[in-house]
DSSP file (Angstrom, degrees, kcal/mol; ACC not computed):
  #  RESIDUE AA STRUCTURE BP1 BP2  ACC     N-H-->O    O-->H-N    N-H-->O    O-->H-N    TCO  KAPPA ALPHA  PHI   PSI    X-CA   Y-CA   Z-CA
    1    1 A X     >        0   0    0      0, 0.0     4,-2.5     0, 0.0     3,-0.1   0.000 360.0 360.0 360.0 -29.9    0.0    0.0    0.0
    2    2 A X  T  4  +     0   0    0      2,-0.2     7,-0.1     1,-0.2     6,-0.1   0.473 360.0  61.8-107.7  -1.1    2.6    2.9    0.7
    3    3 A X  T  4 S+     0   0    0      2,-0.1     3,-0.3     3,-0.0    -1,-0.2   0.756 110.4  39.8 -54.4 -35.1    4.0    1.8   -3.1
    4    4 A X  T  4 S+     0   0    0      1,-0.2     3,-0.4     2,-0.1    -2,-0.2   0.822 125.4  32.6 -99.0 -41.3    1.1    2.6   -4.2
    5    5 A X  S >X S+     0   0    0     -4,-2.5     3,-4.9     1,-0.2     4,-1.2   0.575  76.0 123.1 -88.4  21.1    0.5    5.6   -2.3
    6    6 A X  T 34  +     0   0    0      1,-0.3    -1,-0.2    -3,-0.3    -2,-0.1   0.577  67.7  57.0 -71.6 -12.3    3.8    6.7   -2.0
    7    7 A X  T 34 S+     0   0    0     -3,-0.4    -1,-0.3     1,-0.1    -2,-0.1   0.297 113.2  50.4 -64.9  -7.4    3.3   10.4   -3.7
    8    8 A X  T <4 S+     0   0    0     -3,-4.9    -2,-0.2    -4,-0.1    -1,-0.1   0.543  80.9 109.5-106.5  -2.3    0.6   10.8   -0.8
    9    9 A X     <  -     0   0    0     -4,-1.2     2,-0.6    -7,-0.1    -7,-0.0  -0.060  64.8-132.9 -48.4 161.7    2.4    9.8    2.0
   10   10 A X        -     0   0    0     25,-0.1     3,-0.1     0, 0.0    -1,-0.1  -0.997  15.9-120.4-111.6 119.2    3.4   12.6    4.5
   11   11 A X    >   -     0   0    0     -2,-0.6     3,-0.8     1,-0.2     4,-0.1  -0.575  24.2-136.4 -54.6 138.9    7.2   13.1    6.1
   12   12 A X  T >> S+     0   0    0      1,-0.2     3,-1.4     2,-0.2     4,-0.7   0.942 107.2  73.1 -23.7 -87.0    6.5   12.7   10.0
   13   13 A X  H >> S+     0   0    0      1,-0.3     3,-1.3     2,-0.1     4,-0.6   0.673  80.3  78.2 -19.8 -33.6    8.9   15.7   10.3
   14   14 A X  H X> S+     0   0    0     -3,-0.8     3,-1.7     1,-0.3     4,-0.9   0.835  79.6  69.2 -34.8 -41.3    5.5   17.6    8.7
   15   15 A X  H <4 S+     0   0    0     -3,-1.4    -1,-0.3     1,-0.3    -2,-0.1   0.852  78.5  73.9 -66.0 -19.8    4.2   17.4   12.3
   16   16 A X  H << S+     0   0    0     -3,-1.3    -1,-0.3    -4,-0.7    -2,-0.2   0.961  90.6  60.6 -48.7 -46.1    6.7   20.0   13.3
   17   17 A X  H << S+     0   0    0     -3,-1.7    -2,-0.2    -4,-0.6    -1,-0.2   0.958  88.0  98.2 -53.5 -45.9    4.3   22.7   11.3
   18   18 A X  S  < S-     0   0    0     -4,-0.9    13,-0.1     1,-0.1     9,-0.1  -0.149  77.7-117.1 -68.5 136.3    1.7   22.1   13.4
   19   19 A X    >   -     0   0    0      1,-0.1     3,-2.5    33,-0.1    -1,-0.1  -0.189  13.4-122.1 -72.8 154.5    0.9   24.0   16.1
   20   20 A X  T 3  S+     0   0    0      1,-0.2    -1,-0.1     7,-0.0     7,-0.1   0.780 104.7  68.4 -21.3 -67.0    0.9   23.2   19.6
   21   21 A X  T 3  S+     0   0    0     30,-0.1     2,-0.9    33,-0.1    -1,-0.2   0.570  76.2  97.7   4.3 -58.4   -2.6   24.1   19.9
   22   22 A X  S <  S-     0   0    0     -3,-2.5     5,-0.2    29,-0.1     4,-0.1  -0.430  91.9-104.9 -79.5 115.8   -3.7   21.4   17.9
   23   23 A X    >   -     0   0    0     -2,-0.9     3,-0.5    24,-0.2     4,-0.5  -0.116  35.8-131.0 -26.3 148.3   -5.0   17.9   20.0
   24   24 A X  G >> S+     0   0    0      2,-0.2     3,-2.0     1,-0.2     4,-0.5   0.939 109.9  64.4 -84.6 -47.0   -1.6   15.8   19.2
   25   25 A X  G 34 S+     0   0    0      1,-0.3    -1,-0.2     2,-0.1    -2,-0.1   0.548 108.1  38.3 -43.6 -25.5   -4.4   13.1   18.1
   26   26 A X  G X> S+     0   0    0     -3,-0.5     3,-1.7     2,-0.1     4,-1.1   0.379  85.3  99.0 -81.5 -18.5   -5.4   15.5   15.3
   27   27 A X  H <> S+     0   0    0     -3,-2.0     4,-3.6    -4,-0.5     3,-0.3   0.886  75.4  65.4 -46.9 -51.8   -2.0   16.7   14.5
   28   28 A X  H 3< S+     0   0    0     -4,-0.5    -1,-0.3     1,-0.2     4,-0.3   0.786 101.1  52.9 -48.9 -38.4   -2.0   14.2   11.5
   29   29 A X  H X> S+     0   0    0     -3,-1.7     4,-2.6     1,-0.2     3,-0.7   0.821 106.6  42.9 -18.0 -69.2   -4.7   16.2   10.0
   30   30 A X  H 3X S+     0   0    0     -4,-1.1     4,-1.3    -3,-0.3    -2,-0.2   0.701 114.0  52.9 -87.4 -12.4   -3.6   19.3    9.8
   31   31 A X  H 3X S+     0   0    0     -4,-3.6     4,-1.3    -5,-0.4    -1,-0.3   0.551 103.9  49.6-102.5  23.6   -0.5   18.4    8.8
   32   32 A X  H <> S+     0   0    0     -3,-0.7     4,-1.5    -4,-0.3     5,-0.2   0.825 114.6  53.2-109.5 -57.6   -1.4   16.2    5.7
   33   33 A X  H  <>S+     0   0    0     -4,-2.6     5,-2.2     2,-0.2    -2,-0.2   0.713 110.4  43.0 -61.1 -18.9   -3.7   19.4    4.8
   34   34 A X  H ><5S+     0   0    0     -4,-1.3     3,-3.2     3,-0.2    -2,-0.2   0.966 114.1  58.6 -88.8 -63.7   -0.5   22.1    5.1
   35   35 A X  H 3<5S+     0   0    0     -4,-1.3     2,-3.8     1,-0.3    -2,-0.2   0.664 113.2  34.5  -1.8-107.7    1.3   19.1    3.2
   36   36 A X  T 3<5S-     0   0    0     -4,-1.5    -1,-0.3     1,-0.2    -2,-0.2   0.091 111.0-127.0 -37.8  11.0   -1.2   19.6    0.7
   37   37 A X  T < 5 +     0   0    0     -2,-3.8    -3,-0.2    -3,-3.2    -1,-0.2   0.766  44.6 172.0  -6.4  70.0   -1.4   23.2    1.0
   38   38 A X      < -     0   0    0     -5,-2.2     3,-0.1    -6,-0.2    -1,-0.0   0.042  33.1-152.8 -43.9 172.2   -4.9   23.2    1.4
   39   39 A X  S    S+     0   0    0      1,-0.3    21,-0.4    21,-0.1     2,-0.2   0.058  76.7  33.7-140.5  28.9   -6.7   26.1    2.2
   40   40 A X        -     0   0    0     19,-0.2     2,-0.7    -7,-0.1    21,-0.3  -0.829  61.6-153.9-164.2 116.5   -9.6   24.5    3.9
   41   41 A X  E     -a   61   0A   0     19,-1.4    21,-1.7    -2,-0.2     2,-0.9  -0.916  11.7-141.1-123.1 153.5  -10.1   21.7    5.8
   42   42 A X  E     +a   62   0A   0     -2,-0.7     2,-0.3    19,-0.2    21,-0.2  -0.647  38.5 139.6 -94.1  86.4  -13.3   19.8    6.1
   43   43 A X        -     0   0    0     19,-2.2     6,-0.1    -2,-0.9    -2,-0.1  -0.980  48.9-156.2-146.0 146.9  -14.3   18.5    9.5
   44   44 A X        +     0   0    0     -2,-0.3     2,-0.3    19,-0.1    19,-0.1   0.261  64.6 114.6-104.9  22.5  -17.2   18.1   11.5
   45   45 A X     >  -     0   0    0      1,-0.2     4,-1.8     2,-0.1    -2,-0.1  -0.757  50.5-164.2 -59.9 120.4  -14.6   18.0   15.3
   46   46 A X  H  > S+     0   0    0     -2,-0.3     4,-1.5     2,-0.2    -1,-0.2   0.682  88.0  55.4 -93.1 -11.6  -16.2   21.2   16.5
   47   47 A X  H  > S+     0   0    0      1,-0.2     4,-5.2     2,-0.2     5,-0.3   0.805 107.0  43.3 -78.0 -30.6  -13.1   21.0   18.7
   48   48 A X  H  > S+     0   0    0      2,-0.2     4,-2.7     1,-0.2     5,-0.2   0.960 115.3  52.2 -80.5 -42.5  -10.4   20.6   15.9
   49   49 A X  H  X S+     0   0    0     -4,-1.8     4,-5.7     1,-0.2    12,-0.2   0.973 108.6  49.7 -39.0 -50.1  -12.2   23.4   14.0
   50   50 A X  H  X S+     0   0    0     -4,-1.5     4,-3.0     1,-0.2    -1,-0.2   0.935 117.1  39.2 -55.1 -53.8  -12.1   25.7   17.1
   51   51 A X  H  < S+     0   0    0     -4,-5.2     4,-0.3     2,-0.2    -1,-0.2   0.916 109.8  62.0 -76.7 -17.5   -8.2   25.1   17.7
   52   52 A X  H >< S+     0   0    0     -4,-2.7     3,-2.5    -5,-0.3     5,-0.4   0.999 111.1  42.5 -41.5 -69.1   -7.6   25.2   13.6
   53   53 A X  H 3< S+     0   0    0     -4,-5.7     2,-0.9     1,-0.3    -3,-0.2   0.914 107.6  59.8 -41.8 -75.1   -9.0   29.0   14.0
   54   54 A X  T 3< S+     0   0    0     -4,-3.0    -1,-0.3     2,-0.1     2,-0.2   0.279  97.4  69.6 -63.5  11.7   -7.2   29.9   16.9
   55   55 A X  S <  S-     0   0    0     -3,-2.5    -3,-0.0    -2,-0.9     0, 0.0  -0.531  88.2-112.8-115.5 173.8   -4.1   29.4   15.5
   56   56 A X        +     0   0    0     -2,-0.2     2,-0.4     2,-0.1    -2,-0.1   0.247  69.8 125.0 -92.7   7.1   -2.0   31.3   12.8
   57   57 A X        -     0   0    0     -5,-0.4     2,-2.9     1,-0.1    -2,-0.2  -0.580  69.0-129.5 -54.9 110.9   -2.1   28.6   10.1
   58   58 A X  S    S+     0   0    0     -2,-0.4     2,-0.5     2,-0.0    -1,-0.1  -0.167  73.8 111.9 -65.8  73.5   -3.4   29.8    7.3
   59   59 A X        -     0   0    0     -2,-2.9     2,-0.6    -7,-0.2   -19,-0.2  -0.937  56.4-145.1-119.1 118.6   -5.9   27.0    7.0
   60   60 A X        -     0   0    0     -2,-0.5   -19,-1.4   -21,-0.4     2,-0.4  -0.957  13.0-146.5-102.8 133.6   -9.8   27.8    7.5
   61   61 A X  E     +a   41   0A   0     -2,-0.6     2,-0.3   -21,-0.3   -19,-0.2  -0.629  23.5 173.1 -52.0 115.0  -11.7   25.0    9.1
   62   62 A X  E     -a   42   0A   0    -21,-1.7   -19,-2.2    -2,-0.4     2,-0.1  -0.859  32.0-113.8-135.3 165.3  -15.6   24.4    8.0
   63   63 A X     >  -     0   0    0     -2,-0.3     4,-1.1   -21,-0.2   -19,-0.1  -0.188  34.5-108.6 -69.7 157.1  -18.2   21.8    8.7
   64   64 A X  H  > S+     0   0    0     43,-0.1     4,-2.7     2,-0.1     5,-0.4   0.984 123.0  53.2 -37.1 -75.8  -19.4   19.4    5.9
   65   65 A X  H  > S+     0   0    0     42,-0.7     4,-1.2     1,-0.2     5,-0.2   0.661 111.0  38.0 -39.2 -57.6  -22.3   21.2    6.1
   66   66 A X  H >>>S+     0   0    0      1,-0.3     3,-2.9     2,-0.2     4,-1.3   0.985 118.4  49.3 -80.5 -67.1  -21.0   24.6    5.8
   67   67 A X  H >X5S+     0   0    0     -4,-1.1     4,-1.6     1,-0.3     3,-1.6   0.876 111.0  54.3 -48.2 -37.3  -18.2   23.6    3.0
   68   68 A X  H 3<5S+     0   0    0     -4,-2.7     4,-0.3     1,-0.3    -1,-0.3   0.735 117.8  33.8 -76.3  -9.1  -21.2   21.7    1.0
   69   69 A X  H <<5S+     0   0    0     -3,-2.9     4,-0.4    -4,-1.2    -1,-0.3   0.501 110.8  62.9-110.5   0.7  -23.4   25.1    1.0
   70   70 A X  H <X5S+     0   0    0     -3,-1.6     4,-1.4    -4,-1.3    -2,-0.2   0.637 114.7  36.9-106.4 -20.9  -20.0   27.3    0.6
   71   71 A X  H  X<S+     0   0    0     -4,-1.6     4,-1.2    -5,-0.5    -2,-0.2   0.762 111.6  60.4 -98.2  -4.7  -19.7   25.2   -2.9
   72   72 A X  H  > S+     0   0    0     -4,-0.3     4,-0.6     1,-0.1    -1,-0.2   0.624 109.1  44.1 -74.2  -4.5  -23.5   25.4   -3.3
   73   73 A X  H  4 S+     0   0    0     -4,-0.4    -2,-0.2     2,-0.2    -1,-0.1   0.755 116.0  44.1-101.8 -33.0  -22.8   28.8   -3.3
   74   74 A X  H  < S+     0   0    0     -4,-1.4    -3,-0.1     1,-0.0    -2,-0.1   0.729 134.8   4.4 -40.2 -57.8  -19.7   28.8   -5.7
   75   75 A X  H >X  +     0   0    0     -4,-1.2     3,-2.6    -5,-0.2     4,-0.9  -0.026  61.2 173.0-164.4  35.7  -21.0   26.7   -8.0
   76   76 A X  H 3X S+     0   0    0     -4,-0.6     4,-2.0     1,-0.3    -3,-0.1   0.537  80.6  59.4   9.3 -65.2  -24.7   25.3   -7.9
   77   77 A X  H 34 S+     0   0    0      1,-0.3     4,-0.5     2,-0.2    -1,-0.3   0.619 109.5  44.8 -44.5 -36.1  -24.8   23.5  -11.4
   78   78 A X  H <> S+     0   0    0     -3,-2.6     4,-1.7     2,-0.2    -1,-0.3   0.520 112.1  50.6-110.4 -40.3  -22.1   21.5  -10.4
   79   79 A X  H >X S+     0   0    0     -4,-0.9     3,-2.5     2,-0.2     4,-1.8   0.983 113.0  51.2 -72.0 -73.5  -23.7   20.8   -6.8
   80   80 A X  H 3X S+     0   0    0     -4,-2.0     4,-2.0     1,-0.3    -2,-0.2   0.561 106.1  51.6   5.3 -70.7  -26.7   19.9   -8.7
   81   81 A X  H 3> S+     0   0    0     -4,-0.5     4,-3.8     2,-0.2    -1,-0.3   0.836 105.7  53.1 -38.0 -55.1  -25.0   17.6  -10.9
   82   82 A X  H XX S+     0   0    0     -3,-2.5     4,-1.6    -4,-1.7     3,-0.6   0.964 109.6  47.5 -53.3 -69.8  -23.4   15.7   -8.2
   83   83 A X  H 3X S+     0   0    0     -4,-1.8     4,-1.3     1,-0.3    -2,-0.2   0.718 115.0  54.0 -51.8 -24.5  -27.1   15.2   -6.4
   84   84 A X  H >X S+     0   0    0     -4,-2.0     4,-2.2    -5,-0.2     3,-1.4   0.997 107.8  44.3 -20.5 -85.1  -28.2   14.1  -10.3
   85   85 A X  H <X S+     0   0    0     -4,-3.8     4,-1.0    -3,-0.6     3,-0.3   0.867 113.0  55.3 -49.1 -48.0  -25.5   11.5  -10.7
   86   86 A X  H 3< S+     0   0    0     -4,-1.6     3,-0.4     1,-0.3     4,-0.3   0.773 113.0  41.5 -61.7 -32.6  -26.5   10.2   -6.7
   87   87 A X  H X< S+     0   0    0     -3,-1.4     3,-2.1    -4,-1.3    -1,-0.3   0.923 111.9  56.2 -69.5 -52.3  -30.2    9.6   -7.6
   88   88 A X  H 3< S+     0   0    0     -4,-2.2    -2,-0.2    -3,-0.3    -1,-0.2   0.680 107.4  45.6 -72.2 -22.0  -29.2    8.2  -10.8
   89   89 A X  T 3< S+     0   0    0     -4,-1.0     2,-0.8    -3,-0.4    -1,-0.3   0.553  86.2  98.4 -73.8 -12.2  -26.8    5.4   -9.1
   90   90 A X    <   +     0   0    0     -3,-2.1     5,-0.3    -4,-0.3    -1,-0.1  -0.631  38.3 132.1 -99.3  79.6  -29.5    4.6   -6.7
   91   91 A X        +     0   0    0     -2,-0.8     3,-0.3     3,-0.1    -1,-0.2   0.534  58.6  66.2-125.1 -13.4  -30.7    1.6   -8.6
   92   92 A X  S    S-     0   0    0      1,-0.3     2,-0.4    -3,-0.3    -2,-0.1   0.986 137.6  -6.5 -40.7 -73.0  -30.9   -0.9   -5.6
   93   93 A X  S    S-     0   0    0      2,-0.0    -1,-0.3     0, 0.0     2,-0.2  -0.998  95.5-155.9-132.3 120.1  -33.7    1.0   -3.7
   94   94 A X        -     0   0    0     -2,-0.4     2,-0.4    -3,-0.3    -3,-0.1  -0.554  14.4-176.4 -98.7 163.7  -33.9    4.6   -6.5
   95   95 A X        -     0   0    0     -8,-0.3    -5,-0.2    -5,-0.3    -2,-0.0  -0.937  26.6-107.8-157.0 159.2  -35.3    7.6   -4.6
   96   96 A X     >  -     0   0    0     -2,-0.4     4,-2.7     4,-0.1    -6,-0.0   0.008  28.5-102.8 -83.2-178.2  -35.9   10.7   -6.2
   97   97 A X  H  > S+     0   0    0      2,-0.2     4,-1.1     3,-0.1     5,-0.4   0.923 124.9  52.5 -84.1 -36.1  -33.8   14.1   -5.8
   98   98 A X  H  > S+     0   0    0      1,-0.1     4,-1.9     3,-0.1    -1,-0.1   0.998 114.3  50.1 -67.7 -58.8  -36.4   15.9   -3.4
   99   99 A X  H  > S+     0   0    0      2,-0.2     4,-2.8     3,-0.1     5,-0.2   0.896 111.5  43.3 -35.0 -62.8  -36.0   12.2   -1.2
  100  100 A X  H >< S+     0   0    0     -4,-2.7     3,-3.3     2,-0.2     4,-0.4   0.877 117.8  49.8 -42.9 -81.5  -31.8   12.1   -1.1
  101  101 A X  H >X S+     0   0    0     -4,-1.1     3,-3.9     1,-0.3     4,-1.0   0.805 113.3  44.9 -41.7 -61.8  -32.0   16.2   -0.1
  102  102 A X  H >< S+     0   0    0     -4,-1.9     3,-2.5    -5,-0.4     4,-0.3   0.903 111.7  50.4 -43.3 -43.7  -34.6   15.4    2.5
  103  103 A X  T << S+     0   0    0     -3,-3.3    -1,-0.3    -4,-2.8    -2,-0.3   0.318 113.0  52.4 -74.1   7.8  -32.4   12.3    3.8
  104  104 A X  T X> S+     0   0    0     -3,-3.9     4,-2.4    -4,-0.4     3,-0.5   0.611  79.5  92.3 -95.7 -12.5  -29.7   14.9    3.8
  105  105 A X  T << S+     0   0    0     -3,-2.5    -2,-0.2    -4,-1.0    -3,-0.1   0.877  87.8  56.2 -66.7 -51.0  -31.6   17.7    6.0
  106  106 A X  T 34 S+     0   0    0     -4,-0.3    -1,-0.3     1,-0.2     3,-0.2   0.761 122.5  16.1 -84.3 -24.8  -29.9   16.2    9.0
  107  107 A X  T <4 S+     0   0    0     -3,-0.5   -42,-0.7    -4,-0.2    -1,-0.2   0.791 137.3  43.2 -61.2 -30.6  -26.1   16.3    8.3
  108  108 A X    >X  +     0   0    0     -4,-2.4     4,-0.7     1,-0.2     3,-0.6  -0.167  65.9 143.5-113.9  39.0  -26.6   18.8    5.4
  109  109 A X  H 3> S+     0   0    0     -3,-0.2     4,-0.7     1,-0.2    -1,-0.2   0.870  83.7  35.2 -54.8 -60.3  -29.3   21.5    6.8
  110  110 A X  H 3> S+     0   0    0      1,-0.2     4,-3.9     2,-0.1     5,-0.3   0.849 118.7  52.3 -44.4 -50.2  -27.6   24.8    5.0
  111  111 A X  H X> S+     0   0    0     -3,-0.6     4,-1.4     2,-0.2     3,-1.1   0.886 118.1  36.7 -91.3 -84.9  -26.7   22.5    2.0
  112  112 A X  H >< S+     0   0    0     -4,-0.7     3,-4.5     1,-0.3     5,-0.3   0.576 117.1  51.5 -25.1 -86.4  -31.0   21.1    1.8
  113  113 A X  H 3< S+     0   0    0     -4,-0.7    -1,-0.3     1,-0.3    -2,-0.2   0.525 116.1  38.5 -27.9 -59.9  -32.6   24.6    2.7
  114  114 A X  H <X S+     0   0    0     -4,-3.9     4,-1.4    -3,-1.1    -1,-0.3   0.764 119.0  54.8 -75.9 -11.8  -30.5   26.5   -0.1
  115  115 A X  H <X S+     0   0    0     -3,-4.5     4,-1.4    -4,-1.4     2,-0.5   0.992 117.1  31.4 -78.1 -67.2  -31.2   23.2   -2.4
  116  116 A X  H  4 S+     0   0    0      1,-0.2    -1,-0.2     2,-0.2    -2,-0.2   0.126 113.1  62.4 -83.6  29.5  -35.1   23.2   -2.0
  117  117 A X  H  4 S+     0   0    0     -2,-0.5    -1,-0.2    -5,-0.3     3,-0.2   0.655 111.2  40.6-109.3 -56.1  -35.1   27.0   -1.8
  118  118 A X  H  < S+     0   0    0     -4,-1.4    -2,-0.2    -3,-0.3    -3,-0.1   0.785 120.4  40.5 -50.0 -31.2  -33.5   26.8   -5.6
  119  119 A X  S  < S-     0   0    0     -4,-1.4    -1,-0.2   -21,-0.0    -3,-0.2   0.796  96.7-137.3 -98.2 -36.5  -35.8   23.9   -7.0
  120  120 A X              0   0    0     -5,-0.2    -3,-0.1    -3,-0.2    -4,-0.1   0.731 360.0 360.0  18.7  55.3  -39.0   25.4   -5.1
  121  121 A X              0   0    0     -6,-0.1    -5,-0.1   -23,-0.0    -4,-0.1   0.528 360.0 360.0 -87.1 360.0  -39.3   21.6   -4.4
């Protein structure tokens, strides 16, 4: 496996960027995203967000939720699309797109609300 992933791997010595701040148990996180010079990362630890912020890493911290409505907001069409394709795979048990979005309200609230606000499902 670390042949095959070996362009994703992370040096240890990366945990040296990270700041104190940050739970040592999360430290792997933040430092695979400063690897990657990210400029976001996506977790719903309200705690890891919390110490993300307080620090001087330029990194912002979001929710799913909030990162899936900050790209509904970006780029709609594209949001849209995705929730297409998901209906469209759904050939076990199919559900429509107003069904997924509902079964989404509770992870995704921003993400539904600005979804059935657009559709005027």
């Amino acid at each position: 496996m670390r042949e095959a992933l070996e362009d994703n791997i992370i040096d240890s010595g990366a945990l040296d960027d990270v700041p104190d701040a940050i739970n040592p148990k999360d430290q792997h996180v933040i430092a695979a995203a400063l690897a990657g010079e990210a400029s976001v990362v996506v977790t719903n630890d309200r705690r890891l967000r919390a110490e993300t912020e307080s620090t001087d890493i330029s990194l912002e911290a979001m929710s799913a939720d909030d990162f899936a409505g900050y790209l509904w907001e970006l780029m709609p069409c594209d949001v849209d699309e995705v929730i297409t394709t998901l209906v469209a795979k759904r050939t076990k048990r199919p559900v429509t797109a107003e069904e997924l979005m509902e079964a989404l309200r509770g992870p995704f609230p921003a993400l539904a609300t600005a979804w059935f606000t657009a559709t005027g499902e």
